[in-house]
C-alpha positions as CSV (number, residue, x, y, z in Angstrom):
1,X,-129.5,105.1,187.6
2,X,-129.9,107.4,184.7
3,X,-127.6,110.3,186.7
4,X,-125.0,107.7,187.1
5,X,-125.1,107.2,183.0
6,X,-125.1,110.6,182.6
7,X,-122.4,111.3,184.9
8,X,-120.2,108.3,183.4
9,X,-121.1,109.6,179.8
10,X,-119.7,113.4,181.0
11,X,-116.7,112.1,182.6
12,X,-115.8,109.5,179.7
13,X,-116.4,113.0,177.5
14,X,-114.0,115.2,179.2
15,X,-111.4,112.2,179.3
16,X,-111.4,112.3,175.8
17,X,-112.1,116.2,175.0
18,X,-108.3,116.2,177.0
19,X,-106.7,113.5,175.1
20,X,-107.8,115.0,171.8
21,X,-106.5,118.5,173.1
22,X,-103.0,116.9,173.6
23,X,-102.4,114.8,170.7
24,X,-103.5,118.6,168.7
25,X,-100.9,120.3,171.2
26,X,-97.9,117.7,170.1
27,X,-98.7,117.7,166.1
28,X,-99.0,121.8,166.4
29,X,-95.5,121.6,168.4
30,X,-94.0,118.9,166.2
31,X,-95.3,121.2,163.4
32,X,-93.6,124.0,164.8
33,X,-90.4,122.6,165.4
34,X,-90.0,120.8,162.3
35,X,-90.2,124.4,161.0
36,X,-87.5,125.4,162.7
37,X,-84.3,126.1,160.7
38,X,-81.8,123.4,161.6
39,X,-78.3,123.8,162.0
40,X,-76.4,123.1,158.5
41,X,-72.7,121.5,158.5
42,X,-69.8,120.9,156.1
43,X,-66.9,119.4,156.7
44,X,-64.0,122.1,157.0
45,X,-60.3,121.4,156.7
46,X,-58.1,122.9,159.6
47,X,-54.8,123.4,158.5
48,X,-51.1,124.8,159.5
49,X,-47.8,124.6,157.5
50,X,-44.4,124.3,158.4
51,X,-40.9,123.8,156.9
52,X,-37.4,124.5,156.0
53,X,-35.3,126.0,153.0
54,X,-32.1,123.2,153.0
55,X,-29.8,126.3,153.5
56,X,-30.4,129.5,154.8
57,X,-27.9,132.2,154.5
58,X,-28.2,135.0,157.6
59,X,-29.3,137.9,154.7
60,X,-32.5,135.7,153.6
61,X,-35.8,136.5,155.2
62,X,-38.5,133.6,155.6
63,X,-41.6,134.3,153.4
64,X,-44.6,133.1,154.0
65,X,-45.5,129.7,152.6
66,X,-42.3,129.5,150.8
67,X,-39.2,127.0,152.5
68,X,-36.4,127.2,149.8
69,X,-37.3,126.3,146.4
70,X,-40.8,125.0,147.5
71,X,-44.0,126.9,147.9
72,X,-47.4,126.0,149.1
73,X,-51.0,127.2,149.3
74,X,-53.9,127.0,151.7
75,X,-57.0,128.6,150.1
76,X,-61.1,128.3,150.5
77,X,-63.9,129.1,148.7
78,X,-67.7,128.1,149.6
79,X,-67.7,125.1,148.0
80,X,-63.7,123.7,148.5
81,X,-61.4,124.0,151.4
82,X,-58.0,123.0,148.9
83,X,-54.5,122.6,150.0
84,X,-50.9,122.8,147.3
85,X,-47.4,121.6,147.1
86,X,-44.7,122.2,144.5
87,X,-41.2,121.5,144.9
88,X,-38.9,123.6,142.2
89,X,-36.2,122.0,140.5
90,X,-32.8,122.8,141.6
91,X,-31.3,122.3,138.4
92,X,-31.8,125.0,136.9
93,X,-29.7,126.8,139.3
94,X,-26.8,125.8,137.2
95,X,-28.2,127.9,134.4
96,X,-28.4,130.9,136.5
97,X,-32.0,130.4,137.1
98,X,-33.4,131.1,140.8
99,X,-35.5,127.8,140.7
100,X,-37.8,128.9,143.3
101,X,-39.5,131.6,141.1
102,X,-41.6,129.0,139.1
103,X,-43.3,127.0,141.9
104,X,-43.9,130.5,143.7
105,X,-45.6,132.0,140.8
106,X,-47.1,128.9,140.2
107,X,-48.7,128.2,143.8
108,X,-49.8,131.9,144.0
109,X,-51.9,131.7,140.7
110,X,-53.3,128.0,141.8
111,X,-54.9,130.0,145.7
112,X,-55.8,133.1,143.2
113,X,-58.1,130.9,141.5
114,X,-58.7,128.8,144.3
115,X,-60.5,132.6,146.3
116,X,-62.1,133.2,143.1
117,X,-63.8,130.4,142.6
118,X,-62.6,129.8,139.0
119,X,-62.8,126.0,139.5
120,X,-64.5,122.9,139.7
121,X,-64.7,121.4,143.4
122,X,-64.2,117.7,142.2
123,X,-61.5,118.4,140.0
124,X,-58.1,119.8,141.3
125,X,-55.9,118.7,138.1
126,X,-58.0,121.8,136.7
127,X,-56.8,124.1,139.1
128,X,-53.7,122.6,138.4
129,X,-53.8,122.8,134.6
130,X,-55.5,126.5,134.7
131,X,-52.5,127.5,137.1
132,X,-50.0,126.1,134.9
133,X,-51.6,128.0,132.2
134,X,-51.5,130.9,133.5
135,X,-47.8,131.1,134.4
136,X,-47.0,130.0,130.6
137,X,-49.1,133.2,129.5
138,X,-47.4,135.4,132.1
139,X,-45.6,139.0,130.4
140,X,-43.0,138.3,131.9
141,X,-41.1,135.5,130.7
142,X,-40.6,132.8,133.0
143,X,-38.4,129.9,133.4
144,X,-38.2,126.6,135.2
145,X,-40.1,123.7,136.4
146,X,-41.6,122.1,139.8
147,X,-43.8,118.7,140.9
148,X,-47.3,119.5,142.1
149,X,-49.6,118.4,144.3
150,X,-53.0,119.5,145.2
151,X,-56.0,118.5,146.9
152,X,-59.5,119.6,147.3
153,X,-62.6,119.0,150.1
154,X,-65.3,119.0,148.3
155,X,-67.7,120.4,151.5
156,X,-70.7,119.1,150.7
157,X,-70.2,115.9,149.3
158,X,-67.7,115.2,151.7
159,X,-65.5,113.7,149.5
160,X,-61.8,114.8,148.8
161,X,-60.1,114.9,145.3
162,X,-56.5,114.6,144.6
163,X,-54.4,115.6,141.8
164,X,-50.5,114.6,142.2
165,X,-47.6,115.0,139.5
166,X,-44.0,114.2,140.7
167,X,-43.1,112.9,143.8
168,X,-44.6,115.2,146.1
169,X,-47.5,113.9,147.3
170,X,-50.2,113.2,150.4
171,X,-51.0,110.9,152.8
172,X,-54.5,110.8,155.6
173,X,-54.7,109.1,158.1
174,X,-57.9,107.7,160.1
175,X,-57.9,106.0,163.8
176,X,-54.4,106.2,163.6
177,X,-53.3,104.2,160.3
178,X,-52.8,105.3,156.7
179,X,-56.0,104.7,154.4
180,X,-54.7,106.1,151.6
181,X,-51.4,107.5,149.8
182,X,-50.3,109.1,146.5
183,X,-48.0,107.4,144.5
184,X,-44.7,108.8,143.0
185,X,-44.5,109.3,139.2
186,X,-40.7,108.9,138.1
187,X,-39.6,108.9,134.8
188,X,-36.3,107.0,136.4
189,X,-34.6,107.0,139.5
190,X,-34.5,110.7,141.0
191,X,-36.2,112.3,137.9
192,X,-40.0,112.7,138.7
193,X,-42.8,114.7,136.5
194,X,-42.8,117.9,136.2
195,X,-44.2,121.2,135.1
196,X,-42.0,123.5,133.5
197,X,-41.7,126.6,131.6
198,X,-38.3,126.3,128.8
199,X,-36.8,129.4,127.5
200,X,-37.7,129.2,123.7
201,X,-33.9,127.7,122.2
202,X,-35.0,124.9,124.3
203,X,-38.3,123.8,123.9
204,X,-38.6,120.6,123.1
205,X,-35.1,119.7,125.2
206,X,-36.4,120.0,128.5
207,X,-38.2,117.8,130.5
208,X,-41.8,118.6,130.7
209,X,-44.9,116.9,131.1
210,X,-48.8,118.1,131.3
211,X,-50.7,118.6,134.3
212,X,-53.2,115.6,132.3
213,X,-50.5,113.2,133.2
214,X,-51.1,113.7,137.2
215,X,-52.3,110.9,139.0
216,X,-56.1,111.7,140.0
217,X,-58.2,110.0,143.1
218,X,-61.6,110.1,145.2
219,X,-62.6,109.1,148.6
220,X,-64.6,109.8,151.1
221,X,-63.5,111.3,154.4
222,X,-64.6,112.0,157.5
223,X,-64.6,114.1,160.9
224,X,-61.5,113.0,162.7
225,X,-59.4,112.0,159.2
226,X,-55.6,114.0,159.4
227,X,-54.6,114.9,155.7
228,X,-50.7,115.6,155.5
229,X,-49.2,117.2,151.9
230,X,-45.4,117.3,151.4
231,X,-42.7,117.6,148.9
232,X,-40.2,115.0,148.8
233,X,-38.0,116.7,151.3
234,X,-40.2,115.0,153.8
235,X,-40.8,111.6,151.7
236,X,-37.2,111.0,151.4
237,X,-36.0,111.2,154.7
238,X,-39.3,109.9,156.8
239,X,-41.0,106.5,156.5
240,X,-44.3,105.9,156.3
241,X,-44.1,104.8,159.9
242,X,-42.3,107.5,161.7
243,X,-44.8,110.4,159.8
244,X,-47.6,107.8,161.3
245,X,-45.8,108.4,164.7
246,X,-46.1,111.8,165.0
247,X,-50.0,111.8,163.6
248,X,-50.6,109.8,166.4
249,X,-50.1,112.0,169.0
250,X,-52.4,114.7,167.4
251,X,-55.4,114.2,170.0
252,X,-57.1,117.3,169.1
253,X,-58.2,119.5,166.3
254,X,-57.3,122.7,167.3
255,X,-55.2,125.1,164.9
256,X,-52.5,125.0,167.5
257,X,-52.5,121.3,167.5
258,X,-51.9,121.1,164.1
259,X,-49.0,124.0,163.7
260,X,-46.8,121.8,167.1
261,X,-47.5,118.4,164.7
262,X,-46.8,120.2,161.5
263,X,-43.5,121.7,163.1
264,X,-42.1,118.2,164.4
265,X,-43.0,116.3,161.5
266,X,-40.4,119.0,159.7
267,X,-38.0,119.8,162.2
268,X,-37.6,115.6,162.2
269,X,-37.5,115.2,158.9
270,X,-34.5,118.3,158.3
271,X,-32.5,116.3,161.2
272,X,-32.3,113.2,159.5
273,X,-32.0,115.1,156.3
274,X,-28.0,115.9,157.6
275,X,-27.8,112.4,159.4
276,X,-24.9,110.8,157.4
277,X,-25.4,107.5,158.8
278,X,-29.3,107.2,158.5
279,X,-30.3,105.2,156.3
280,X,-33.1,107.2,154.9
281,X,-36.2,106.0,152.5
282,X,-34.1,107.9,149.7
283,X,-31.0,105.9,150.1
284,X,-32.8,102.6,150.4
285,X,-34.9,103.8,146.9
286,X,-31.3,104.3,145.5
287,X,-29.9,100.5,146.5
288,X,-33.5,99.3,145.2
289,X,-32.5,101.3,141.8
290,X,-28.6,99.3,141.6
291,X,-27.3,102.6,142.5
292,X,-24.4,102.1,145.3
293,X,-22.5,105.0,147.6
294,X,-25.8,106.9,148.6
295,X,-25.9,106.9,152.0
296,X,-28.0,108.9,154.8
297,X,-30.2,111.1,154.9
298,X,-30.9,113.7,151.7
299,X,-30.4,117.3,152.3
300,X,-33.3,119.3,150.7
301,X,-35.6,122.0,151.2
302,X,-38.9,120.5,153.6
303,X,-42.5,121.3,153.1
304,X,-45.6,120.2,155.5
305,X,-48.8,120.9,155.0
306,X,-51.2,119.3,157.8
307,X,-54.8,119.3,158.3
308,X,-57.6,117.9,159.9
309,X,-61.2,117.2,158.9
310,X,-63.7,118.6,160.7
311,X,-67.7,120.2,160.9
312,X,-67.9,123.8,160.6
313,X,-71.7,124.9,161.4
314,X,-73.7,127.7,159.4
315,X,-73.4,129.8,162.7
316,X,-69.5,129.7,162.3
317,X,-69.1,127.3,165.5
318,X,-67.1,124.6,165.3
């Protein structure tokens, strides 16, 4: 009797010596794998551009990022993927003045200080302001004027902020609808805000308003969301609902994606831009305003700037 209790008391013994090994075998290898390093990801805008000067003479040669008298910008830094528009005014043409010089100069100063990291991430009416700023202070004198818009993913926070003055502007769309849109800021019809740079005998005469006066905004976004920045060359000649059209049929997130999606959006937006029996968002704005004998679509230069919202990991894959 007493070897059975002593057998029974050795088994019951090793039964538990081998449960207590295990449970110290998982906490060691839960120990050793909550040490590991784990994979960090920010979201990461993927973006293309595309566009069209409104006339192109045979002796002009495309630049990058410039389509007529608009430019744009694509720039990163560690904390910010951020994204520009400006659209010159054509105006000034009249005084002799190329008008494309200002938004160019302009745009190239807001990426300069976009790769330098002279900015903060949540605040893209500072790039603007800083850009603006710096054009002003430029040696060599400078004339003329442009809307602006510019937006900035703030990586970490996953948030992006917006800064639009004029009727440029930006649109994202999620699952396929619209959740959120600039609005235009028009002093009257056809007349939006504006930067501008005056020559000194008229300062004071021209229209000019500060980059404080641009309309400011916040959300959240998330993998998936399609962010589209334009001038009003695109605006004024597509509805909400066609740009919404083409958006749809971006399945994917690859660069190339983007580029075909960038390139229809402004290939269909410079048809209808010469359709004189379209009845375009820019005519219908006009009737809206009293103003009769506008009618189709509204030649002018074209600017798209797409991208898509997605999670770059700290080992560069996507």
């Amino acid at each position: 009797m007493q070897s059975v209790v002593l057998y029974g008391r050795l088994v019951a013994r090793a039964v538990w010596n081998g449960f207590s090994n295990e449970l110290t075998h998982q906490k060691q290898n839960s120990k050793f794998c909550s040490t590991q390093p784990q994979p960090l990801r920010n979201l990461q805008l993927v973006s293309a551009t595309a566009g069209f000067a409104k006339s192109i003479t045979p002796s002009q040669v495309q630049r990058r990022w410039i389509y007529g008298d608009d430019a744009c910008f694509i720039a990163s830094h560690k904390s910010s993927d951020v994204l520009g528009v400006a659209d010159g005014v054509g105006g000034w043409r009249n005084y002799g003045i190329d008008p494309s010089v200002f938004p160019q100069s302009f745009m190239l100063t807001c990426e300069r200080i976009v790769k330098e990291g002279r900015f903060i991430p949540n605040n893209p009416q500072e790039i603007m302001a800083s850009g603006y700023a710096e054009v002003l202070q430029n040696k060599m004198p400078m004339i003329g004027s442009c809307t602006a818009c510019i937006v900035a993913l703030h990586k970490e926070e996953e948030t992006l902020y917006t800064s639009n003055l004029g009727d440029s502007g930006f649109l994202v769309c999620r699952d396929g609808e619209f959740v959120h849109r600039s609005e235009e800021q028009q002093h009257y019809f056809n007349t939006p805000y504006q930067l501008a740079a005056a020559p000194p005998s008229q300062q004071g005469l021209v229209l000019s308003d500060s980059p404080e006066s641009a309309e400011s905004s916040s959300f959240n976004v998330q993998q998936g969301d399609i962010i589209l920045v334009g001038t009003d060359g695109l605006f004024d000649n597509m509805t909400d609902e066609m740009i919404l059209e083409h958006l749809r049929k971006l399945k994917d997130r690859r660069r190339e994606s983007i580029q075909h999606t960038a390139n229809r959006l402004a290939e269909c937006a410079r048809d209808l831009s010469f359709d004189p029996d379209y009845m375009s968002p820019f005519s219908m704005n006009a009737e809206a305003h009293g103003i009769e004998g506008i009618k189709g679509g509204k030649p002018d230069d074209i600017t798209v700037v797409l991208a898509t919202v997605d999670y770059r990991y700290n080992d560069g894959i996507t």
